[in-house]
NUROTOR-584907 format. One record per residue (C-alpha): residue number from 1; x, y, z; residue in one letter. Coordinates in nm, 2 decimals, decimal comma. Layout:
<recs>
REC   paza       xx       yy       zz   keke
REC    NUM        X        Y        Z      a
...
</recs>
This chain:
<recs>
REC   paza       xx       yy       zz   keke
REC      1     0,94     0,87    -1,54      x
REC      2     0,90     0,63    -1,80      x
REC      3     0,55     0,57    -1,96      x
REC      4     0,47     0,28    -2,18      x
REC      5     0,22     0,20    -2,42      x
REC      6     0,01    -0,08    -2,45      x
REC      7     0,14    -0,35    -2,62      x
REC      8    -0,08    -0,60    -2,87      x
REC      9    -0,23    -0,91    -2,73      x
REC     10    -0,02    -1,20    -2,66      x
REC     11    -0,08    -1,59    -2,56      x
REC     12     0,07    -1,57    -2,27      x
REC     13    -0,01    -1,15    -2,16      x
REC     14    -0,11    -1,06    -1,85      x
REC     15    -0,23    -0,73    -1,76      x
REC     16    -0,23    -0,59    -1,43      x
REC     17    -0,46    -0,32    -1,24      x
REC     18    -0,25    -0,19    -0,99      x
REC     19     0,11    -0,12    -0,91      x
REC     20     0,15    -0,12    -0,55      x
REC     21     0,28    -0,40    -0,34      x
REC     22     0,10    -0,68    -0,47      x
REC     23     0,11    -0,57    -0,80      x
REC     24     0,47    -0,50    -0,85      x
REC     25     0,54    -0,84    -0,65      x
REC     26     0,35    -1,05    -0,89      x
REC     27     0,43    -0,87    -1,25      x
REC     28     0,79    -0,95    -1,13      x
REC     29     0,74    -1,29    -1,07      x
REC     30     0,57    -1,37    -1,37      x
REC     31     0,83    -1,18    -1,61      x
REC     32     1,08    -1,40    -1,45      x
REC     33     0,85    -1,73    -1,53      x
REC     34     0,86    -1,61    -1,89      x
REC     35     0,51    -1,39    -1,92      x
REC     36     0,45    -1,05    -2,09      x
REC     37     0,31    -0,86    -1,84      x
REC     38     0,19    -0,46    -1,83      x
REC     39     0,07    -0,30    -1,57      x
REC     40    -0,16    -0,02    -1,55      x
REC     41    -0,19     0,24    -1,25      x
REC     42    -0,38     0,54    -1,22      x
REC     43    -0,13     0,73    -1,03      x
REC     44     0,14     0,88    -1,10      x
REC     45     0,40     0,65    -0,97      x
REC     46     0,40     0,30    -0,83      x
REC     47     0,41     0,17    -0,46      x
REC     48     0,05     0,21    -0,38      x
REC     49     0,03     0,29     0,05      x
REC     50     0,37     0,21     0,06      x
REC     51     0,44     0,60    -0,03      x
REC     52     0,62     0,89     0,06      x
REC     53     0,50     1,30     0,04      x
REC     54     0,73     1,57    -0,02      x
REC     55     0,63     1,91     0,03      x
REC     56     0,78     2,24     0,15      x
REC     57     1,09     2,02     0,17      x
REC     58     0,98     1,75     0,39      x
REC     59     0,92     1,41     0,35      x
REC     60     0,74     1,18     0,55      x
REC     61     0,59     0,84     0,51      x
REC     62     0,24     0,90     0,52      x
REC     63     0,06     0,52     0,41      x
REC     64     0,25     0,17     0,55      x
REC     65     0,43     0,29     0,83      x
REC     66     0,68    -0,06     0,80      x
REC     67     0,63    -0,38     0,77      x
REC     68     0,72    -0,73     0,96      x
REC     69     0,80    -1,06     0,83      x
REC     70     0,67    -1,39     0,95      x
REC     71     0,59    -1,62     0,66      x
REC     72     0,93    -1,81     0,58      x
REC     73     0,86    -1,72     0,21      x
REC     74     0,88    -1,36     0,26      x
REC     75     1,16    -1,39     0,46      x
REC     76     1,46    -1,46     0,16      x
REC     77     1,29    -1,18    -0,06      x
REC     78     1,33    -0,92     0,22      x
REC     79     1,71    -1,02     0,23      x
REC     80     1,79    -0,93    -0,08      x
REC     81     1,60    -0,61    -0,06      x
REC     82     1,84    -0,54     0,28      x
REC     83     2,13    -0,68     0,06      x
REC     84     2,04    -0,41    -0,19      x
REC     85     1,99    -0,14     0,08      x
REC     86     1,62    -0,04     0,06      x
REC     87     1,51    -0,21     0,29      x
REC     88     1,63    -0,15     0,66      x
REC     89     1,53    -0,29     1,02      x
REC     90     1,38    -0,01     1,19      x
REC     91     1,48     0,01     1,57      x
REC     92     1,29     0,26     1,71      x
REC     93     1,15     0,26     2,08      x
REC     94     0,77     0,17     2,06      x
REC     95     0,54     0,26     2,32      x
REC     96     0,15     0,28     2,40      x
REC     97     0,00     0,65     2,47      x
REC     98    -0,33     0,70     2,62      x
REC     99    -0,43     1,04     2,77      x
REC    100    -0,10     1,17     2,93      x
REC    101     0,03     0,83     3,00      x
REC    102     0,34     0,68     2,81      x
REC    103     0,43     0,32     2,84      x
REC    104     0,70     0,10     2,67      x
REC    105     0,59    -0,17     2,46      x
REC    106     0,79    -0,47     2,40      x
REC    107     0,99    -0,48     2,13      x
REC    108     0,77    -0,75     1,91      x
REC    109     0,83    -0,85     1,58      x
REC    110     1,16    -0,68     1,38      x
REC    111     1,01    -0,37     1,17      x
REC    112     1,11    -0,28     0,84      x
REC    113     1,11    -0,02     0,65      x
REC    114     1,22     0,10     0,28      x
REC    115     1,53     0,34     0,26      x
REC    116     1,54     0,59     0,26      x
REC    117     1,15     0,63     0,23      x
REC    118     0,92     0,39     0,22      x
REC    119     0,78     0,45    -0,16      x
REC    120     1,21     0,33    -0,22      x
REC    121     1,05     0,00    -0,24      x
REC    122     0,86     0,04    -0,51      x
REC    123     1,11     0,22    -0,70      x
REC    124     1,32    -0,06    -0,66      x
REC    125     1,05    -0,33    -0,80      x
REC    126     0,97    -0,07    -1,12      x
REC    127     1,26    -0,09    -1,30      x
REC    128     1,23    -0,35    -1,60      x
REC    129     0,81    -0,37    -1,59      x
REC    130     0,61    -0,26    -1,84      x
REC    131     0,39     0,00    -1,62      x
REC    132     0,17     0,25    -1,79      x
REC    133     0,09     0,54    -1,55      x
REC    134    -0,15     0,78    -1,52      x
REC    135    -0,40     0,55    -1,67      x
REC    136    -0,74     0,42    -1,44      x
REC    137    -0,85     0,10    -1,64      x
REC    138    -1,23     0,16    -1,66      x
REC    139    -1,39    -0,19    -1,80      x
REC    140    -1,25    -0,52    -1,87      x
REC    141    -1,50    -0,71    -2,10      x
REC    142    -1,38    -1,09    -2,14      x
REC    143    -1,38    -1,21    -2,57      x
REC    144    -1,32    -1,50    -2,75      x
REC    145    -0,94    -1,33    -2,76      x
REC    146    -0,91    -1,25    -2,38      x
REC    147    -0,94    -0,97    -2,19      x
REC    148    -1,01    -0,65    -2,36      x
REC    149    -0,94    -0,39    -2,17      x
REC    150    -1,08     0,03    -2,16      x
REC    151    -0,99     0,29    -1,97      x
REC    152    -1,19     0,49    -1,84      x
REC    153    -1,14     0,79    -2,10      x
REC    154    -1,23     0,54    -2,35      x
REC    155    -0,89     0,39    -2,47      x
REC    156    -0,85     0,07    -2,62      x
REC    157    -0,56    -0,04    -2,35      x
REC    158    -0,55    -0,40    -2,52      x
REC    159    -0,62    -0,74    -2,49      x
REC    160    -0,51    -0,98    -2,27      x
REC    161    -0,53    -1,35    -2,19      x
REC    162    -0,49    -1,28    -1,78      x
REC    163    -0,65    -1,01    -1,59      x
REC    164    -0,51    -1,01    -1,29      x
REC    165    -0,63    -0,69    -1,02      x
REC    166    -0,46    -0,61    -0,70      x
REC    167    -0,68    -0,27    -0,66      x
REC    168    -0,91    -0,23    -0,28      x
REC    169    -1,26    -0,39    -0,30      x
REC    170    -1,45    -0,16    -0,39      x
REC    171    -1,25    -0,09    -0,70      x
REC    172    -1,23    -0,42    -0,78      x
REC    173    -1,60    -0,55    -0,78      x
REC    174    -1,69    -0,39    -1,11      x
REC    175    -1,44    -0,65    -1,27      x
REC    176    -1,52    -0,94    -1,11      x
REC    177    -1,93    -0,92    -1,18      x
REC    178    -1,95    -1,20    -1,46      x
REC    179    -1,74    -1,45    -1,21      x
REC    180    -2,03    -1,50    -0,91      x
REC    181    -1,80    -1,67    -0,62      x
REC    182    -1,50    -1,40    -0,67      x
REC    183    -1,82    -1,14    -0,61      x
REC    184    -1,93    -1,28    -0,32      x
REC    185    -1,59    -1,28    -0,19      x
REC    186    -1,47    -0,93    -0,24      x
REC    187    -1,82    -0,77    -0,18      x
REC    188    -1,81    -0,92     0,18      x
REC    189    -1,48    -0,70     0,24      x
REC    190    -1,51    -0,36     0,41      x
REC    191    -1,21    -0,08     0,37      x
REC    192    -1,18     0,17     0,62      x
REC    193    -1,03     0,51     0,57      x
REC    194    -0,74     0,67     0,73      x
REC    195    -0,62     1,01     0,78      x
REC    196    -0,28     1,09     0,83      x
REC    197    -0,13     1,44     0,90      x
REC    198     0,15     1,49     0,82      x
REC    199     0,42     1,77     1,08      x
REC    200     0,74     1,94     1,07      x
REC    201     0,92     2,10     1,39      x
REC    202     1,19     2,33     1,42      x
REC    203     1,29     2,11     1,74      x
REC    204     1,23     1,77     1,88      x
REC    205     0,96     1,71     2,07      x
REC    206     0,99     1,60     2,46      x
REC    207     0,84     1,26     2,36      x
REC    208     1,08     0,98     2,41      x
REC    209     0,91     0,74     2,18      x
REC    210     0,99     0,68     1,81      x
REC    211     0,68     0,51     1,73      x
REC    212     0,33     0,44     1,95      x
REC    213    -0,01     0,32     1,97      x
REC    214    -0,23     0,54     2,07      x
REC    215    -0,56     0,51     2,28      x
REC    216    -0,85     0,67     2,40      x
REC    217    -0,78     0,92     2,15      x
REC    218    -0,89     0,99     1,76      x
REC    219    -0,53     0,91     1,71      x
REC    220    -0,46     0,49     1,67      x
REC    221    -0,04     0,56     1,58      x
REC    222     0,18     0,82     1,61      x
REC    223     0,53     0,80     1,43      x
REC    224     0,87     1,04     1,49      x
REC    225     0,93     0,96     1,08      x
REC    226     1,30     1,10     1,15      x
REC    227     1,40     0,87     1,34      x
REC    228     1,36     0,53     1,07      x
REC    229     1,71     0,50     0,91      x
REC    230     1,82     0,71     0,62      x
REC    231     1,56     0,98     0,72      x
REC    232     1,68     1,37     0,73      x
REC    233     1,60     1,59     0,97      x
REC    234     1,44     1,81     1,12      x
REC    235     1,21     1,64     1,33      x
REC    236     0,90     1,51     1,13      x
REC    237     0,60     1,32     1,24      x
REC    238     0,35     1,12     1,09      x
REC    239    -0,02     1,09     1,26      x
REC    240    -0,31     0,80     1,21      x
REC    241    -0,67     0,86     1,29      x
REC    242    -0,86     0,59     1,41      x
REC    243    -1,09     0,41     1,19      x
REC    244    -1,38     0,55     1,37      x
REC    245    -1,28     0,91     1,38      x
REC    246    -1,16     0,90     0,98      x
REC    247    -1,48     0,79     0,88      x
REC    248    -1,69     1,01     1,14      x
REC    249    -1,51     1,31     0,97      x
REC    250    -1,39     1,17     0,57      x
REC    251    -1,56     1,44     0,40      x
REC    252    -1,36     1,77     0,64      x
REC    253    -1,14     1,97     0,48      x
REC    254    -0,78     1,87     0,51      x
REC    255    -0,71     2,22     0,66      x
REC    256    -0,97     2,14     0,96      x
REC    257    -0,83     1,81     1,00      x
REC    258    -0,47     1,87     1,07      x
REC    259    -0,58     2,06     1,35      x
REC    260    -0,77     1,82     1,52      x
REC    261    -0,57     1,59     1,56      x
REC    262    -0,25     1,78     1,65      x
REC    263    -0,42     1,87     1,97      x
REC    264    -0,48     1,50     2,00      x
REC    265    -0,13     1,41     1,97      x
REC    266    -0,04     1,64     2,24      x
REC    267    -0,30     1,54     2,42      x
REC    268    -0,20     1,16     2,42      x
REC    269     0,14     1,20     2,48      x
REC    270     0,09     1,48     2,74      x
REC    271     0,35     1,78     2,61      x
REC    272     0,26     2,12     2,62      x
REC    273     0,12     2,17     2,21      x
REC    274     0,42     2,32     1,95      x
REC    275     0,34     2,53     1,70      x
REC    276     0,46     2,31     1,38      x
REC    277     0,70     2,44     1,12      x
REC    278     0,44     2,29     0,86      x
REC    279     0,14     2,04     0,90      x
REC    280    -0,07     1,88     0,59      x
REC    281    -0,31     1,61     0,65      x
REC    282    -0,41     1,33     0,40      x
REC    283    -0,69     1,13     0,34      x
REC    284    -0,65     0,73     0,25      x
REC    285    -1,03     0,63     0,18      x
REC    286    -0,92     0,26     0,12      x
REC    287    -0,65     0,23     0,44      x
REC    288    -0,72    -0,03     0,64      x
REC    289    -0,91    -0,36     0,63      x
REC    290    -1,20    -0,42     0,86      x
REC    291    -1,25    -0,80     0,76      x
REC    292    -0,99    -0,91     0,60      x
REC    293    -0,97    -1,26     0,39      x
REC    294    -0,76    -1,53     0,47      x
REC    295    -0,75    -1,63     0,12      x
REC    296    -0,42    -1,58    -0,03      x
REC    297    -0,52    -1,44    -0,34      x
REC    298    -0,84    -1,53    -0,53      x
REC    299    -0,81    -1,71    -0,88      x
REC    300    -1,07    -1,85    -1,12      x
REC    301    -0,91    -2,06    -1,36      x
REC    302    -1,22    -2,09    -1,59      x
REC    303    -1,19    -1,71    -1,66      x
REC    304    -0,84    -1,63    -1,58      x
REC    305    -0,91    -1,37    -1,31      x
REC    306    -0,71    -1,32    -1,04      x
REC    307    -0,78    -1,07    -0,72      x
REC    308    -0,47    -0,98    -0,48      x
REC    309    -0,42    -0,77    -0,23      x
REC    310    -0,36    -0,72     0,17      x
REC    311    -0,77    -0,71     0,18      x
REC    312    -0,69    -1,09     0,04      x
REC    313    -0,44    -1,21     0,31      x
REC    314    -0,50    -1,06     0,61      x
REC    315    -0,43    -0,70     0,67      x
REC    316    -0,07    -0,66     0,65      x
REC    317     0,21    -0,46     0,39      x
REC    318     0,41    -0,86     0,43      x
REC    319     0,03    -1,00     0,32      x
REC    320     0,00    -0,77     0,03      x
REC    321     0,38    -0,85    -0,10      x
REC    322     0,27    -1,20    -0,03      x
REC    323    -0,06    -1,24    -0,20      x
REC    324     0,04    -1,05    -0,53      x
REC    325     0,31    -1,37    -0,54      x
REC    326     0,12    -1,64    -0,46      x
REC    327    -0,18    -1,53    -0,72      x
REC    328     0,17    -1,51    -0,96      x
REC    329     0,23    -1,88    -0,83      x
REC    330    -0,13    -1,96    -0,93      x
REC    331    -0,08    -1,80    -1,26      x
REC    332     0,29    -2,00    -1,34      x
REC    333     0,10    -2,34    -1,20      x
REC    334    -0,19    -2,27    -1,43      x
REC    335    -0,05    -2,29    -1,75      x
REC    336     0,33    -2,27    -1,90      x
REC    337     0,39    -1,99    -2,13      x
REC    338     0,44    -1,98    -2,47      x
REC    339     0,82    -1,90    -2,58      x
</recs>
């Protein structure tokens, strides 16, 4: 995996906190408008939730189960990713589970999702940005120059002339203290966690469902990952906790976990329990939005700071994709770049 170092401040740099969907979205946008952009990410890799875990030869699809397209904007962008082949329409049969009971849901809006894992999406988007993993950008002080920005292990990571961050609230509101308004904003946003086990079978389950909402339970979703296109087998299965049950139990053990809410699965769905041929849970802190924005993206021109993220534009993967482009848009309005 390629790392980069930080390259020295430019007129018309842009740094980046975050390479997940809105992130990747608007670097690439704004090296096409003519920007030098680098982004920085503390993980390993880029796509953020939209991620995939392999283990004990699995894979499953534990964050952004798929995604949906509605604004006409997104709409040509998700072409070309089909056109290149990682993306897909995902066709499988949705239902509703609550205690025992299982009952087909309409179809709804198409589904998408990466090929042949989710975290394909991001791969595809990486190639061509300057990205510098593995590296948490601790403070961002604003000089005469820009932008100056440290991470937290005390590196000089640059300076830039836009800081733009696409990381959840939380994260975000230590870098957006000297700008009041874009405080307000993201302090008023609540993230809820998620946790999401993760479980291999030997056989397929007696469930005829490929995907389903799940109530009455501590479940909320329950998805048969194999059956989204490209996916091996054997049978795998991704499980979502409720809001209220993640945050009720955020600080058990991964190995209690699991447990728990494999007996809710069977529970919902009514089958007799399996024994499965592995089972990991995982915990998302910063999963889902309980009040989202219906912002965009936030941008203050004065100080040229930009926020983005799915927290900024309601709660979905299409609004994350969309608000790291439109903060881009606000960016490439704001000011033309030097050649």
């Amino acid at each position: 995996m390629p790392v980069s170092t930080p390259h020295p401040p430019s007129t018309a740099s842009v740094a980046i906190v975050g390479a997940g969907a809105s992130g990747l979205l608007a670097g690439r946008r704004l090296q096409e408008a003519g920007f030098q952009v680098q982004i920085f990410e503390k993980s390993r890799g880029p796509s953020g939730r939209l991620s995939t875990r392999r283990q004990a030869g699995y894979a499953f699809d534990h964050g952004a189960q798929y995604f949906t397209v509605k604004d006409n904007r997104f709409r040509p962008i998700v072409d070309e990713w089909i056109e290149a082949g990682v993306v897909a329409p995902w066709g499988g049969s949705i239902a509703v589970l609550k205690q025992g009971d299982v009952t087909p849901k309409d179809s709804g809006p198409g589904r998408y999702v990466g090929v042949p894992r989710m975290s394909s999406l991001g791969r595809h988007l990486e190639p061509g940005l300057d990205i510098v993993y593995k590296t948490r950008v601790g403070s961002a002080e604003q000089t005469e120059n820009g932008w100056a920005l440290v991470s937290d292990a005390g590196d000089d990571l640059g300076t830039f002339e836009t800081l733009l961050i696409t990381a959840p609230p939380e994260q975000t509101l230590p870098f957006v203290e000297s700008v009041p308004a874009l405080h307000e904003q993201v302090a008023g946003v609540d993230m809820l966690p998620c946790w999401a086990v993760m479980a291999a079978f030997d056989t397929p389950l007696p469930l005829n469902v490929d995907g389903a909402f799940v109530h009455d339970s501590p479940l909320s979703w329950v998805a048969r990952n194999t059956s989204k296109p490209g996916r091996p087998e054997p049978e795998t299965w991704v499980l979502h906790a409720s809001p209220e049950w993640s945050t009720a139990h955020l600080e058990e053990e991964k190995d209690a976990v699991a447990p728990q809410l494999l007996e809710a699965f069977f529970e919902a769905a009514g089958i007799t329990p399996v024994e499965p041929a592995f089972a990991t849970a995982h915990r998302w802190r910063y999963a889902q939005v309980g009040n989202p924005l219906n912002e965009g993206c936030l941008w203050d021109q004065a100080t040229r700071l930009g926020v983005a993220g799915d927290w900024c534009n309601g709660s979905r993967v299409e609004g994350a994709f969309m608000s790291g482009l439109l903060l881009a848009e606000k960016l490439i309005g704001s000011r033309i770049p030097s050649s």
